[in-house]
C-alpha positions in Angstrom: 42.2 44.5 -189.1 45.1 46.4 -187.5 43.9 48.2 -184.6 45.6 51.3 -183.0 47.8 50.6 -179.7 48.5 52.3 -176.6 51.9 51.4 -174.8 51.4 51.7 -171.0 55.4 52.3 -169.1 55.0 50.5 -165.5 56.9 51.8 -163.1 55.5 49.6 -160.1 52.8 51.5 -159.7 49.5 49.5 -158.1 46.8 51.3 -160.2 49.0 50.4 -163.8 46.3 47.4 -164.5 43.2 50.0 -163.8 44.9 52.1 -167.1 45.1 49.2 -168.9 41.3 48.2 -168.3 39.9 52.2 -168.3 42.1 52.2 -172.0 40.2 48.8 -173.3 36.6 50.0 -172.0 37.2 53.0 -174.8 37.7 49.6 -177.3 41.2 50.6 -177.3 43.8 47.8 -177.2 46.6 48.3 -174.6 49.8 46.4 -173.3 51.5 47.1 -170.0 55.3 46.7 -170.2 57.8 47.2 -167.4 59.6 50.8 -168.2 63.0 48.8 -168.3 61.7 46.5 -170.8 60.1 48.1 -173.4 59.5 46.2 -176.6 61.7 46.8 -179.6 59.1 47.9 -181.9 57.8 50.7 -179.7 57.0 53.0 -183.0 54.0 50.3 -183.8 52.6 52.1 -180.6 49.7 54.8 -181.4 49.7 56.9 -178.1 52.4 56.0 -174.9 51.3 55.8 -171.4 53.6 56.9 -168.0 52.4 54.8 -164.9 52.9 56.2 -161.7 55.2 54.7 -158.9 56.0 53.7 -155.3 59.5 55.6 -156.0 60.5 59.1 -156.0 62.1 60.9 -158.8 64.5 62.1 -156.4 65.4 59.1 -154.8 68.8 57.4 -156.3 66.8 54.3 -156.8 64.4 55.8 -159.4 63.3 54.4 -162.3 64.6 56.1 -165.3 62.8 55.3 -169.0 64.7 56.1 -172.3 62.1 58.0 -173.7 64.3 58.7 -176.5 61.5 57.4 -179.2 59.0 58.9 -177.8 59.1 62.0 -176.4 57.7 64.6 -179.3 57.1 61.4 -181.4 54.5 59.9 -179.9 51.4 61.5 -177.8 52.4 60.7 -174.3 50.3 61.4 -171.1 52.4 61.0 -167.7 50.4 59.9 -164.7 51.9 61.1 -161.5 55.4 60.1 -161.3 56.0 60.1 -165.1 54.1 63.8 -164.6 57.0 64.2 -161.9 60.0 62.6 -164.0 58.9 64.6 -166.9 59.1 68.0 -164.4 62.2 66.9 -162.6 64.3 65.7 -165.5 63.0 68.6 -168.3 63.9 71.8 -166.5 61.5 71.8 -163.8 61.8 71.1 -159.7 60.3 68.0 -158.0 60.3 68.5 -154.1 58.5 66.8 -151.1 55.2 68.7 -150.3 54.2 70.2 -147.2 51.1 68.6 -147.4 50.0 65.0 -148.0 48.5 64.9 -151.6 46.4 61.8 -150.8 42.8 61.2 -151.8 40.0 63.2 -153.0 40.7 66.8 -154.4 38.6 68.9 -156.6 39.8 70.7 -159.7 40.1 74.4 -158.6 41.3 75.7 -162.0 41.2 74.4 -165.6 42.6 76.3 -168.7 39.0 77.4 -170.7 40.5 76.0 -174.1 42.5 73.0 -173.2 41.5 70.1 -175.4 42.5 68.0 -173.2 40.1 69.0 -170.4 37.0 68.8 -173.0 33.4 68.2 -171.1 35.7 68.4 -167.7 34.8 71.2 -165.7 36.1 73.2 -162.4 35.3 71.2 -159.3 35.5 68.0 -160.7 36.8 65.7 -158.4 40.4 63.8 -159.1 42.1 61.6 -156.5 45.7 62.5 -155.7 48.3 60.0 -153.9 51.9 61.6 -154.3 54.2 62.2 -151.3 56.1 64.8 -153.8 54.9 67.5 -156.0 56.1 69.5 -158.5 57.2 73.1 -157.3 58.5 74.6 -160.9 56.7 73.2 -164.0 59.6 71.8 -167.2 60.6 73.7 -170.2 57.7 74.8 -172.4 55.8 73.8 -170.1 52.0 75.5 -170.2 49.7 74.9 -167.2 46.1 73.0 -167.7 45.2 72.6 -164.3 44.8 73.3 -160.1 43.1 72.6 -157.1 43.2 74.0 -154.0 46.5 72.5 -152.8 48.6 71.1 -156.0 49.2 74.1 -158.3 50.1 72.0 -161.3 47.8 69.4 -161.2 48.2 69.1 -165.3 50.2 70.3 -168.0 51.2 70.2 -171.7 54.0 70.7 -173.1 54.3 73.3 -175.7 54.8 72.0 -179.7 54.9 68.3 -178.5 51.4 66.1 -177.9 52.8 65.8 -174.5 50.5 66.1 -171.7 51.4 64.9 -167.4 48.6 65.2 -164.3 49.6 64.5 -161.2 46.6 62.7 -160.2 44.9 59.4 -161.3 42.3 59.2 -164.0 42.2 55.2 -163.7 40.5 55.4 -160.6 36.8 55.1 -160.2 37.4 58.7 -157.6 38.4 60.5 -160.2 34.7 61.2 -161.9 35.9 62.5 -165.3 38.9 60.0 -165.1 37.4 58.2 -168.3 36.6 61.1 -170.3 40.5 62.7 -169.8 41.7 59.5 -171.1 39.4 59.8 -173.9 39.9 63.3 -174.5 43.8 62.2 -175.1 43.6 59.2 -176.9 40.5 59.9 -179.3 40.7 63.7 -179.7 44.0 64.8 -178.8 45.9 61.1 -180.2 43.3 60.1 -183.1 43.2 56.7 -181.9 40.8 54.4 -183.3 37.5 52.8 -181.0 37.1 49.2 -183.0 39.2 46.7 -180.5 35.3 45.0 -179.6 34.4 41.9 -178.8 33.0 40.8 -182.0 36.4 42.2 -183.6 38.4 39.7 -181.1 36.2 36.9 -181.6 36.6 37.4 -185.4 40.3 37.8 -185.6 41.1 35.2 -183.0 39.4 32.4 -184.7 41.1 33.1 -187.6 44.7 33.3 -185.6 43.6 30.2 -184.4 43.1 28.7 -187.6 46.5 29.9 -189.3 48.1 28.9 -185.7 46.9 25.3 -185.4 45.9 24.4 -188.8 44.8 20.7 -188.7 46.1 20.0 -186.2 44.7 18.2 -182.6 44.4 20.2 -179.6 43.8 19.7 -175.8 42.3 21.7 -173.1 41.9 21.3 -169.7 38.8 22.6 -169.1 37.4 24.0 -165.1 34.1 24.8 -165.3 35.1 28.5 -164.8 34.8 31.2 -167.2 37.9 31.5 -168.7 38.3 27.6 -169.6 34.9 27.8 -171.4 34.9 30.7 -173.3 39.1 29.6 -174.6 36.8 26.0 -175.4 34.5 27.5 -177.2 36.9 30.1 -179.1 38.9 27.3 -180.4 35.7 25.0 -180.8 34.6 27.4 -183.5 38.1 27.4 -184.7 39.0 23.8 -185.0 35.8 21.8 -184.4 36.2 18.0 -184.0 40.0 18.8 -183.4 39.6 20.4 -179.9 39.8 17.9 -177.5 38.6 18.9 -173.8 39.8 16.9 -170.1 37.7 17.9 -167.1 40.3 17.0 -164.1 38.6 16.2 -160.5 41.6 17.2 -158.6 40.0 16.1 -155.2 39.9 20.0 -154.4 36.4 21.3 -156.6 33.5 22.3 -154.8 31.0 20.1 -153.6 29.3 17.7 -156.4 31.1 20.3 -159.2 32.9 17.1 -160.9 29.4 15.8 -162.2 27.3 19.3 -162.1 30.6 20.9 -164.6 30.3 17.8 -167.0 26.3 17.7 -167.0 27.1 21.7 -168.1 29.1 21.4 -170.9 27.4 18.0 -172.8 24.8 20.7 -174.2 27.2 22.9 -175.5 28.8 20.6 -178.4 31.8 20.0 -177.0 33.9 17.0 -176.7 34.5 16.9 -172.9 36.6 13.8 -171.3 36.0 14.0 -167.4 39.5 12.0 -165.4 38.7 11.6 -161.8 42.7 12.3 -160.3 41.4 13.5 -156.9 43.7 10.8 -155.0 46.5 11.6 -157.1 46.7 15.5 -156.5 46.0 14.9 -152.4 49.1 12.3 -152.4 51.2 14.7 -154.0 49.9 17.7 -151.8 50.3 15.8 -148.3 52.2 17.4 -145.5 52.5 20.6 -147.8 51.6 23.6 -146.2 53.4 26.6 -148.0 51.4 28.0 -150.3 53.7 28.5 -153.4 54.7 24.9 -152.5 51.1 23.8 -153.2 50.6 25.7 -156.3 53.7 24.0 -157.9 52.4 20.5 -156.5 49.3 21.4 -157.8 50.5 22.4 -161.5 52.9 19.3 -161.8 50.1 17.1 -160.9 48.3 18.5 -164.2 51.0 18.3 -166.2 51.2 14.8 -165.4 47.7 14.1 -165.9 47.5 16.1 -169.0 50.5 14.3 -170.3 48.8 10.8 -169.2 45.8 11.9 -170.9 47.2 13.4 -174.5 48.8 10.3 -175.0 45.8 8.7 -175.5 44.4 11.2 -178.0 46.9 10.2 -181.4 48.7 13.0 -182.7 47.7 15.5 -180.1 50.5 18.8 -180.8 49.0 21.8 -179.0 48.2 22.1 -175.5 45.5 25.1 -175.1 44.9 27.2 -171.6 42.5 29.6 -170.3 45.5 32.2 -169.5 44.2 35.9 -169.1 46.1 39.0 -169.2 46.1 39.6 -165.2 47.5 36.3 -165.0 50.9 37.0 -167.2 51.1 40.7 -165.9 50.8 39.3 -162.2 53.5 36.6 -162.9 55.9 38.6 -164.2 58.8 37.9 -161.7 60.6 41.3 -159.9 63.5 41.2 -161.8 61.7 41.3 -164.8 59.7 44.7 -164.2 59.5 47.1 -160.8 56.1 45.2 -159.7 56.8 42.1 -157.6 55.3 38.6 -158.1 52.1 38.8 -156.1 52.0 34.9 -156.5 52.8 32.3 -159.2 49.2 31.1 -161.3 49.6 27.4 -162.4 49.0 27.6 -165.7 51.8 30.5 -166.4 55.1 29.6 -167.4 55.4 26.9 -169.9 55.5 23.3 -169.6 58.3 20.9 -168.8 60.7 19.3 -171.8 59.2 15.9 -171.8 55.5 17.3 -172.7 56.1 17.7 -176.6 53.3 20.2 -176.9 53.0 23.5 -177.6 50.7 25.9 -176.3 48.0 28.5 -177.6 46.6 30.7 -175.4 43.5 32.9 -176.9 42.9 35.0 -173.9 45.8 35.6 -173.3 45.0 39.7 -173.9 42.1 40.1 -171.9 41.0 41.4 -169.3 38.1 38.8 -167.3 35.5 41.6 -168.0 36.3 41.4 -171.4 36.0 37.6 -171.2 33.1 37.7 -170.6 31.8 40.4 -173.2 33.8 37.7 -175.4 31.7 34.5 -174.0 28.5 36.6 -174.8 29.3 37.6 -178.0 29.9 33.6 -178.4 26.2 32.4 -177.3 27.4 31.2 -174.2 24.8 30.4 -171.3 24.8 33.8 -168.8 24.7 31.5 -165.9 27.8 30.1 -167.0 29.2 33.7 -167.7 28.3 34.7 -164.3 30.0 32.3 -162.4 32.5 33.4 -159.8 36.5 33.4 -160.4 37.6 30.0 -158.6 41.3 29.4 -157.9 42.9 27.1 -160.3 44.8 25.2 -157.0 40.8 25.0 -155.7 40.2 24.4 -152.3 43.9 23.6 -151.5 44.5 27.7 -151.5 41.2 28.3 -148.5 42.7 25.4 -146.6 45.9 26.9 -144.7 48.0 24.8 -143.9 48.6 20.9 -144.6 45.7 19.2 -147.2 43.9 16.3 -146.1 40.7 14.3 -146.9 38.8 15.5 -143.9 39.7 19.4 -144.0 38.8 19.1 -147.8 35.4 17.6 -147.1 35.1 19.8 -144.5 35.5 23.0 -146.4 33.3 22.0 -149.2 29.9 21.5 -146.7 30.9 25.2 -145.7 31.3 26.4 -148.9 28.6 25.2 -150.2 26.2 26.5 -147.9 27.9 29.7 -148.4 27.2 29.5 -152.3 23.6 27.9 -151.9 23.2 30.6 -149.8 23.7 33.4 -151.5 21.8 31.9 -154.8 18.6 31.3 -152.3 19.0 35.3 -150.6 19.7 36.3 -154.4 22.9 37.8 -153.6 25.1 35.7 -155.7 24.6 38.2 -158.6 25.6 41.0 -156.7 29.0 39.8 -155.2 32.0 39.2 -157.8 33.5 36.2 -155.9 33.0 34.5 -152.6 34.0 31.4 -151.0 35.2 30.2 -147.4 38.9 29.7 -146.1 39.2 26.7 -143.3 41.7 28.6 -140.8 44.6 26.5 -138.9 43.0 26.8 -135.7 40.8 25.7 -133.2 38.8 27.4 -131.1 36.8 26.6 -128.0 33.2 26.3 -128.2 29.7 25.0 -126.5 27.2 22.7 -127.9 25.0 21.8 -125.9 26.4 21.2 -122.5 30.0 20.2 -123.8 32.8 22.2 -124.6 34.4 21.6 -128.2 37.4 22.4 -129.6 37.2 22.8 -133.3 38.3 24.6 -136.7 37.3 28.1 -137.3 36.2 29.1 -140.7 36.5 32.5 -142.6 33.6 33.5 -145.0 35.1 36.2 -148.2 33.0 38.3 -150.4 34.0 40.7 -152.3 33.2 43.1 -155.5 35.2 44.0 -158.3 35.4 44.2 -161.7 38.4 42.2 -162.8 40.1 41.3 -159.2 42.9 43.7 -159.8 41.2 46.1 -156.6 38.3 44.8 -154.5 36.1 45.3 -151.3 34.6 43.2 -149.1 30.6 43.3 -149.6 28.4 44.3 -146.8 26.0 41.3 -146.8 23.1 41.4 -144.5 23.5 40.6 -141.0 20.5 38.5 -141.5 22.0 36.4 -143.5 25.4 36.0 -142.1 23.5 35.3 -139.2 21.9 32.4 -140.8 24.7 31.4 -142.8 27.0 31.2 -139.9 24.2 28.6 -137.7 24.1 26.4 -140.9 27.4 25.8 -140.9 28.0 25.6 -137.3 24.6 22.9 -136.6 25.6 21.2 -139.9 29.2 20.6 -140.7 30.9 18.3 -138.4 33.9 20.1 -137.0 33.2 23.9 -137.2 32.2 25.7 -134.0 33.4 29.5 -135.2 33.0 31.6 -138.3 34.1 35.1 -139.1 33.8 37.3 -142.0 36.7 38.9 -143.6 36.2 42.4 -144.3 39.6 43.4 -145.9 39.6 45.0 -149.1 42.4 44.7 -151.8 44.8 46.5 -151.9 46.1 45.5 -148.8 44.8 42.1 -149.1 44.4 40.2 -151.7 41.3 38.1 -152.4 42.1 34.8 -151.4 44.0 34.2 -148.0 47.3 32.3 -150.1 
């Protein structure tokens, strides 16, 4: 089935990955590509996308698209800097505004017949976050909406299928944001609704079959979900062919090596678990920067992958649990206006001497959609509903150098974290959590002595797909009891604090 595409222009902006995900919850495929490197084929795209941007259009430094195919070709909506570029750079005037355009705003005006605006009424709240606004509208430009402070919150212009807002719809504060994106891309654009679950799972397996043929495949397998839903994609693909390694690499949670291989002998699959824990901590000692572990790390599975394939004859493909946050977030700053947050080990190819090439089925989604795709599969909810863990593991909550002791450490206060939260019923209810064992010590009492011991962070947050966050207000109750376990039962610990940061600023985990 062809399905109908939206091109979404980045332009640095941090909301660009919360258009992609509001564009796929319509069952509308999307790809985000930087604005100065589009792809070649951009008339295959249905409907085009502006981003907004940390820059200003009348800065020397800002970014300028060639628009050339698409402008009155395409139906384009402009999010708040394209909504400025378009103004600036078409006849209008872009100039700082008196007043900080930043957060929650109600619409004070919207044009009675403006398709666009369809089931969106006056007073429905938008949220702005511009430094600049736009003082004259462009050429043929008709105005679609207000509120009390930014005049030309939206307009079209006139004989094209153009349309630019100056606030965001991708953001859960603006209440109708969904329904203006619909309103463009299904009633305004025509776009078709069928990219589904079912539809993915359908056409993938068959990708995979034309892909890989006869051919022998192996997978490193986590126990998260992204592993085990790419497993059982190319399971139904290629059967017998698929050949899954389960790597201990000395930084899983506590017991997870046997629990993850127990998990996956009922689900049909043909599971090889390779204990390489002493391995990964060799290479990781005296390392304490945290790119520098993340390479370690990924060369230690290349090498172990490479060890193990040999031993399966006639192994060609090498298959990986990539999802689309992963690639967007790797993409390097020279290659797009949004900078590397940090390097994921299982982006960016594999070294000459591994003769294997890779396939990637999840490569396009989004890990709410991975999920969707794991249930549309059969596969166990528990499973499903498993928290994101770090490919490095532990070795990204330990700051600092790795060794035996903080890693044993760390798991006894992690997994009375995670136990918990099962036993409070909160696990459910929080996206991801874990602990982060902190380079310092701290003074303490037990008993009548004085101690001087490690310090751990607890981290909870809720989200959707990890791209924004914030922290989750457990019960004090609980963190009260949580914190006394840990402190009475791992050896070592004599402080813990909760991190109550949200993302954006901070990201999840603490490297």
């Amino acid at each position: 089935m062809q399905h109908d595409k939206v091109l979404i222009l980045d332009f640095g902006s941090q909301y660009t990955q919360l258009i992609a995900r509001r564009v796929r919850e319509l069952n509308i495929y999307c790809e985000i590509h930087p604005y100065n490197k589009m792809p070649s084929a951009v008339t295959d795209y249905n409907a085009v996308i502006l981003s907004g941007s940390p820059f200003s259009v009348r800065g020397e430094d800002a970014p300028h698209p060639d628009l050339s195919q698409i402008r009155g070709k395409k139906p384009l909506l402009a999010v708040c800097y394209g909504a400025q570029y378009l103004a600036h750079f078409s006849g209008g005037e872009v100039a700082p505004s008196n007043t900080r355009e930043y957060g929650r705003a109600n619409l004070s005006f919207v044009k009675s017949d403006a398709e666009f605006f369809t089931a969106i009424n006056k007073g429905s709240q938008v949220w702005m976050s511009h430094s600049d606004t736009i003082k004259h509208l462009p050429t043929k430009a008709i105005l679609l909406a207000s509120t009390n402070d930014v005049k030309y919150a939206a307009y079209k212009i006139e004989d094209e299928q153009t349309y630019a807002i100056q606030f965001h719809p991708e953001v859960y504060h603006t209440t109708d944001g969904k329904q203006l994106l619909e309103n463009f891309l299904v009633r305004i654009a025509g776009l078709k609704q069928d990219w589904t679950p079912d539809s993915f799972v359908e056409e993938t397996v068959e990708a995979i079959q034309n892909k890989v043929g006869n051919d022998k495949v192996v997978l490193g397998l986590s126990g998260g979900v992204d592993s085990s839903v790419a497993a059982v994609l190319l399971h139904k693909a290629i059967g017998k062919n698929l050949y899954c390694i389960f790597v201990n690499n000395g930084l899983l949670r506590k017991n997870e090596f046997q629990s993850v291989l127990n998990q996956y002998e009922g689900m049909g699959l043909n599971v090889k678990g390779v204990d390489a824990s002493k391995r990964f901590l060799d290479a990781l000692r005296g390392i304490d920067d945290p790119e520098k572990k993340r390479k370690a790390i990924g060369n230690a599975f290349i090498e172990v992958f490479d060890d193990e394939a040999h031993h399966i004859e006639g192994v060609k493909w090498l298959a990986q649990g990539t999802i689309y946050p992963d690639v967007i977030e790797s993409v390097s700053a020279t290659g797009g206006p949004s900078a590397t947050i940090k390097s994921h080990h299982n982006v960016g190819g594999l070294p000459d001497f591994m003769k294997l090439k890779i396939v990637e089925p999840l490569k396009a989604l989004f890990k709410d959609e991975v999920r969707r795709v794991g249930a549309t599969l059969g596969i166990d909810p528990e499973l499903l509903g498993r928290h994101p863990f770090p490919g490095p593991g532990l070795a990204i909550r330990i700051l600092g150098d790795i060794t035996e002791e903080k890693v044993r450490i760390l798991q006894e206060v992690d997994a009375i974290f995670i136990n918990g939260l099962r036993e409070w019923n909160l696990y459910d209810k929080v996206w991801q959590a874990g602990a982060m064992l902190l380079p310092v010590n701290s003074v303490g009492v037990m008993g009548d002595e004085r101690t001087y011991e490690k310090c751990v962070a607890l981290r909870a947050v809720e989200s959707t797909d990890g791209m924004t966050a914030d922290w989750v207000n457990l019960p004090y109750a609980f963190l009260q009891k949580t914190s006394n376990d840990i402190i009475n039962k791992v050896k070592g610990v004599n402080r813990v604090v909760y991190d109550i940061s949200s993302k954006p600023p901070a990201t999840i985990e603490w490297e």
